[in-house]
N, C-alpha and C positions, 0 to 999 in steps of 0.2 A: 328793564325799566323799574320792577319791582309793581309793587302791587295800590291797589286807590279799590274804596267803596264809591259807587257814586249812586243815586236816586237815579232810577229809571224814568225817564218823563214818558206818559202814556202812548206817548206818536212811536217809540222803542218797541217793538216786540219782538224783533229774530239778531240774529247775528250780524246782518247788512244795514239793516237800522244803526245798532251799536257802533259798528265801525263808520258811518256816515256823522253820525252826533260826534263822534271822537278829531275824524278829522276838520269838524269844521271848527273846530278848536284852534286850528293853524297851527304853525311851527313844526316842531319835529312830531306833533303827530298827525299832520297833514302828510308829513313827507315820507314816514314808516308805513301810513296806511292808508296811502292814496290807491283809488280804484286800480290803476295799472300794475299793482308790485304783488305780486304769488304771493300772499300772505294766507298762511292755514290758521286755522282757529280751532279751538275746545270748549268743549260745553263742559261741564263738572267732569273734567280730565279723560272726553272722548272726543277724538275728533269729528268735525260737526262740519258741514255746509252752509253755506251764506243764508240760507232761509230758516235753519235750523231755530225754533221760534226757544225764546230765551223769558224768564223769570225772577221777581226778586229774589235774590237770595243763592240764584246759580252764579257758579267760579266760572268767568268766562278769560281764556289764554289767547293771544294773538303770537303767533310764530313766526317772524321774518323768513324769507329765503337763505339756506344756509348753504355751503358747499362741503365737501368732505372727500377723501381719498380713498 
């Protein structure tokens, strides 16, 4: 999708907040990061768990499920 700064509202502070704010955006980012789809994430390019508490100014990555050979 490419990259966006956005103001963290105070109610944000781990990675499962983030992605709740995100999808309630609706559309395609309801449907890439809805609670049911294995989506992994990063914190400043480590990967990070859903509680993983989060700050202005960190690089946060959402990663689809991918497949490979």
């Amino acid at each position: 999708m490419g990259t966006e700064r956005i103001a963290l509202p105070a109610t944000v502070r781990d990675l499962e907040g983030l992605r709740a704010l995100l999808v309630a955006r609706g559309g395609v980012w309801e449907q890439e990061l809805a609670p049911s789809k294995p989506v992994r994430a990063a914190v400043n390019q480590a990967l990070a768990p859903g509680d993983t508490q989060i700050a202005d100014g960190d690089e946060v990555a959402f990663f689809p499920p991918v497949t490979g050979g």
